[in-house]
C-alpha atoms as an extended CHARMM CRD file, in Angstrom:
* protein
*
       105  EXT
         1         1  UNK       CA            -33.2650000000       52.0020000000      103.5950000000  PROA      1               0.0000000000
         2         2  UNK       CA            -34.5390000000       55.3110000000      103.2570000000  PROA      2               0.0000000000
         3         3  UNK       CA            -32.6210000000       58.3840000000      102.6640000000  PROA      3               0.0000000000
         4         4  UNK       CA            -33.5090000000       61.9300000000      104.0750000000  PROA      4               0.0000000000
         5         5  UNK       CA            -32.2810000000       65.1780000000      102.9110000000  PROA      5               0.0000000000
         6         6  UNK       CA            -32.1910000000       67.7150000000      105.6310000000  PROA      6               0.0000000000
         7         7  UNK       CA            -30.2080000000       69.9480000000      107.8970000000  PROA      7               0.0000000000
         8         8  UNK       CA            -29.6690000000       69.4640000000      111.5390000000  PROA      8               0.0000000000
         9         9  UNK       CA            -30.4670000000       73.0690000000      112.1040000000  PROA      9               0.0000000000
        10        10  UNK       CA            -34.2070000000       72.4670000000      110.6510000000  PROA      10              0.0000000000
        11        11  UNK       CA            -36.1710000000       72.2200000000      113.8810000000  PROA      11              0.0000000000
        12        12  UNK       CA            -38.5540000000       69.6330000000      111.6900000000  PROA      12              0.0000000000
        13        13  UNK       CA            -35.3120000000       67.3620000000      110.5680000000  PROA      13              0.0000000000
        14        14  UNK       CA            -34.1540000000       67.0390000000      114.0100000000  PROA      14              0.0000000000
        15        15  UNK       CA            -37.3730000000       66.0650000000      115.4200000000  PROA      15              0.0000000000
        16        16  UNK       CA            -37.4880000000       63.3370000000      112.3780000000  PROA      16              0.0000000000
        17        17  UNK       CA            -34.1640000000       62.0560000000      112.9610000000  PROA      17              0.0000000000
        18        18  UNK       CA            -35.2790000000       61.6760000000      116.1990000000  PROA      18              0.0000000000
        19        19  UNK       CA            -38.5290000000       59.9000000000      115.6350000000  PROA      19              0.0000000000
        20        20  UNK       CA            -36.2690000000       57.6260000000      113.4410000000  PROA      20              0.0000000000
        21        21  UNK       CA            -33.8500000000       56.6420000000      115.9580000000  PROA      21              0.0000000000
        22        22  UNK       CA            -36.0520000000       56.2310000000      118.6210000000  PROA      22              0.0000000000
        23        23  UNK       CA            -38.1930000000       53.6200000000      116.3870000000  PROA      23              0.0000000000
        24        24  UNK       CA            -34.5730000000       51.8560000000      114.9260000000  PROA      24              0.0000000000
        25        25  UNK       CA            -35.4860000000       52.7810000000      111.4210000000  PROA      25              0.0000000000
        26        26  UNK       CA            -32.5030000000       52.8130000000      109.4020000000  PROA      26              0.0000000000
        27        27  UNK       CA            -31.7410000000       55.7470000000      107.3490000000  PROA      27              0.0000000000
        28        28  UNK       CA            -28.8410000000       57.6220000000      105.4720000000  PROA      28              0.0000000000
        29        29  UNK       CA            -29.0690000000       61.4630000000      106.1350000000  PROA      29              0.0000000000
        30        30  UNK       CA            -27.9010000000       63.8370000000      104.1440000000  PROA      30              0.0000000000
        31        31  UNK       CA            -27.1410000000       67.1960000000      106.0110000000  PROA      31              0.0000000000
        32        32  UNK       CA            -27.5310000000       69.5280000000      103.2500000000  PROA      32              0.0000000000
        33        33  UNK       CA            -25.4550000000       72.1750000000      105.2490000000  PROA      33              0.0000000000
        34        34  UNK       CA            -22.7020000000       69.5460000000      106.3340000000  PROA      34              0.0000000000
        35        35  UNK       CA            -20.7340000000       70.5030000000      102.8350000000  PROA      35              0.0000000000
        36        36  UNK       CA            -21.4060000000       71.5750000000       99.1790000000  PROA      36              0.0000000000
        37        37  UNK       CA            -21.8940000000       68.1530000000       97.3870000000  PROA      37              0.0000000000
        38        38  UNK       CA            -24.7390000000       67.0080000000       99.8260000000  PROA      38              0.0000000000
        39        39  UNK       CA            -26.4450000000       70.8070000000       99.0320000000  PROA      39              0.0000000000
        40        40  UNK       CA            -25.8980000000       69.9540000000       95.3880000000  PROA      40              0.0000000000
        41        41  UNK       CA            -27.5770000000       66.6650000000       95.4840000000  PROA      41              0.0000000000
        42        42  UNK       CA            -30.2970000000       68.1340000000       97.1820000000  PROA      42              0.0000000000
        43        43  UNK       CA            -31.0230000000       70.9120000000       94.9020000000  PROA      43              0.0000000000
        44        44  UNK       CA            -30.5520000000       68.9590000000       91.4370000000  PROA      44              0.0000000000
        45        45  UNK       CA            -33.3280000000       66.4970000000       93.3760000000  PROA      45              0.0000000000
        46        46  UNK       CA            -35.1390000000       69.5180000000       94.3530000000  PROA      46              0.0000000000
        47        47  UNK       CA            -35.1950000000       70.7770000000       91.0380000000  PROA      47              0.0000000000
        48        48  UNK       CA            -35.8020000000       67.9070000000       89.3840000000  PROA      48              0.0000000000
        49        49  UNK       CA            -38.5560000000       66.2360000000       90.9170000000  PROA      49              0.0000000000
        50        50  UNK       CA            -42.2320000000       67.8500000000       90.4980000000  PROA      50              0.0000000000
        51        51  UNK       CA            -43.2630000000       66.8900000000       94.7200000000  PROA      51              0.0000000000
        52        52  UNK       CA            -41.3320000000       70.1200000000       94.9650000000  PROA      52              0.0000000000
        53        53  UNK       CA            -43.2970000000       72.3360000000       93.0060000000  PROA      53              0.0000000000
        54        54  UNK       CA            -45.8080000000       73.7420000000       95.8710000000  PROA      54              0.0000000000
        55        55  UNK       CA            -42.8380000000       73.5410000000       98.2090000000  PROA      55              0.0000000000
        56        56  UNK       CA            -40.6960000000       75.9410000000       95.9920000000  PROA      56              0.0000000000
        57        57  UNK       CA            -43.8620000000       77.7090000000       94.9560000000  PROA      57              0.0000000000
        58        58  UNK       CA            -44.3530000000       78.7660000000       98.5690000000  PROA      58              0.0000000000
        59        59  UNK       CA            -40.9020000000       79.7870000000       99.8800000000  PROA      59              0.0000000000
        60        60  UNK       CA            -40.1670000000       76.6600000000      101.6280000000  PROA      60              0.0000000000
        61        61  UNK       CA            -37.1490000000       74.5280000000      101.5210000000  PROA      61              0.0000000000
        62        62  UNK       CA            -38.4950000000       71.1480000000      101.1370000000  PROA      62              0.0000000000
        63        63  UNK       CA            -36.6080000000       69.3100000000      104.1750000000  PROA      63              0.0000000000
        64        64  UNK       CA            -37.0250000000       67.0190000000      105.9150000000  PROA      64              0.0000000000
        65        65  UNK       CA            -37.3650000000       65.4310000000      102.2720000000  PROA      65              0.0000000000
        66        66  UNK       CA            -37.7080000000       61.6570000000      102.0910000000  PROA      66              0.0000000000
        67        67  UNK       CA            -36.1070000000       59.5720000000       99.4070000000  PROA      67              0.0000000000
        68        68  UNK       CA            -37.9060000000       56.0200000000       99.3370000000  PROA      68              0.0000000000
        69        69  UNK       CA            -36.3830000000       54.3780000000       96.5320000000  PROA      69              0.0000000000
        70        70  UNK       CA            -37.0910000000       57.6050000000       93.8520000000  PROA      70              0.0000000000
        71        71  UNK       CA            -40.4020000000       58.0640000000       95.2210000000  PROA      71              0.0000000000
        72        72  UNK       CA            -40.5280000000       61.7040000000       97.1940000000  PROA      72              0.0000000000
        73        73  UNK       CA            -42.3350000000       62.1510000000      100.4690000000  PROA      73              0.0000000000
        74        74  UNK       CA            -42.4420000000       65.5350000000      102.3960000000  PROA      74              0.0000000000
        75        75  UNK       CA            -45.1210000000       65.0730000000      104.9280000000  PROA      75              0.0000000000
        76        76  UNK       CA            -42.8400000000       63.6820000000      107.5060000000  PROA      76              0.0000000000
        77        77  UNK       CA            -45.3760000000       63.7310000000      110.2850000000  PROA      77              0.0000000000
        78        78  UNK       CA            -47.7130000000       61.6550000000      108.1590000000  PROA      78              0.0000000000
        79        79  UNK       CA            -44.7470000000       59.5060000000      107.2950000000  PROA      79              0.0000000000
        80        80  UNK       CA            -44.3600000000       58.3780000000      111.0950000000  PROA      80              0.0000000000
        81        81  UNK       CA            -47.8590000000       57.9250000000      111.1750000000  PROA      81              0.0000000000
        82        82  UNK       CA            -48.5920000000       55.5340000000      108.5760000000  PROA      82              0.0000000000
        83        83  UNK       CA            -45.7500000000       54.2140000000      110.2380000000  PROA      83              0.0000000000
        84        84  UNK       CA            -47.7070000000       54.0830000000      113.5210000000  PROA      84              0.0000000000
        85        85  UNK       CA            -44.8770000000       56.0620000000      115.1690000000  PROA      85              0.0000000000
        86        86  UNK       CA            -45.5700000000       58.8180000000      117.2850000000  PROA      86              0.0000000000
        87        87  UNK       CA            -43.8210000000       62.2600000000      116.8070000000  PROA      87              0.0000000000
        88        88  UNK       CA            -40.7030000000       62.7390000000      118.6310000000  PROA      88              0.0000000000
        89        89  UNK       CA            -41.0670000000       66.0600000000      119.7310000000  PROA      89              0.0000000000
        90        90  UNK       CA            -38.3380000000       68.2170000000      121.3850000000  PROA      90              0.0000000000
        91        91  UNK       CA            -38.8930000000       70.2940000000      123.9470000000  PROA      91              0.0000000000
        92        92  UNK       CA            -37.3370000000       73.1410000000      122.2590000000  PROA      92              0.0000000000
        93        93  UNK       CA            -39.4960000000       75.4040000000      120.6280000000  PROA      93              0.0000000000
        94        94  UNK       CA            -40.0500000000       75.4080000000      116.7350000000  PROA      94              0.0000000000
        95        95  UNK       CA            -37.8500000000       78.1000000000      115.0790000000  PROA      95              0.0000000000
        96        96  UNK       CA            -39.4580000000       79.5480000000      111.9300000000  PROA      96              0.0000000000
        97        97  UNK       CA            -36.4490000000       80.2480000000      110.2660000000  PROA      97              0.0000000000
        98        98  UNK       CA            -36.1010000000       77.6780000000      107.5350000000  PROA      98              0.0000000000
        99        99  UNK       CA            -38.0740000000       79.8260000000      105.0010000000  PROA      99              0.0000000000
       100       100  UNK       CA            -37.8830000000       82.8350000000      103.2690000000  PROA      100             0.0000000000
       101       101  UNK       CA            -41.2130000000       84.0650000000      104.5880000000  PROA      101             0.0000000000
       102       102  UNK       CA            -40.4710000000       82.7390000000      108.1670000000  PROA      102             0.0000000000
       103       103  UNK       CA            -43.4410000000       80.0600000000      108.1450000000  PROA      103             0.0000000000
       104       104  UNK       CA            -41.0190000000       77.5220000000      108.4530000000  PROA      104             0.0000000000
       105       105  UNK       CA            -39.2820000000       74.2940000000      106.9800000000  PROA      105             0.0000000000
């Protein structure tokens, strides 16, 4: 099972969750705004773990991040698609306020 660091107020995470559940992948999300622990996991990963570097490097967050097993994926779009899952997207629009800069997730 795969485990995905995120926040359900990331326009990006909830259109991933939703891709998920619509496909019955199973998954364990961690809500990195749901309390301080899951934050702190998500940060010492974040940290720790050099798929982050352009990520931090650029103002972003780095979520939806994708745990497989220790291995880090944060294309989550390509994700689905290697899958051969389409994109579950919502018909809100994309906010752009998961970044510093504004440019998103």
């Amino acid at each position: 099972m795969i485990r995905v660091y995120g926040s359900r107020l990331c326009p990006d995470c909830i259109c991933f969750e939703e891709s998920l559940k619509r496909n019955n992948i199973s998954y364990e999300f961690v809500d990195i705004h749901e309390n301080m622990a899951n934050l702190k996991a998500f940060l010492r990963l974040r940290d720790m773990n050099p798929a982050f570097d352009d990520v931090k490097k650029n103002g972003f967050v780095g979520i939806p991040a994708i745990d497989l097993e220790g291995e880090i994926e944060l294309d989550w779009e390509k994700y689905l698609q290697d899958l051969g899952i389409t994109v579950a997207h919502l018909e809100q629009e994309k906010s752009s306020t998961c970044s510093v800069d504004g440019k998103g997730c």
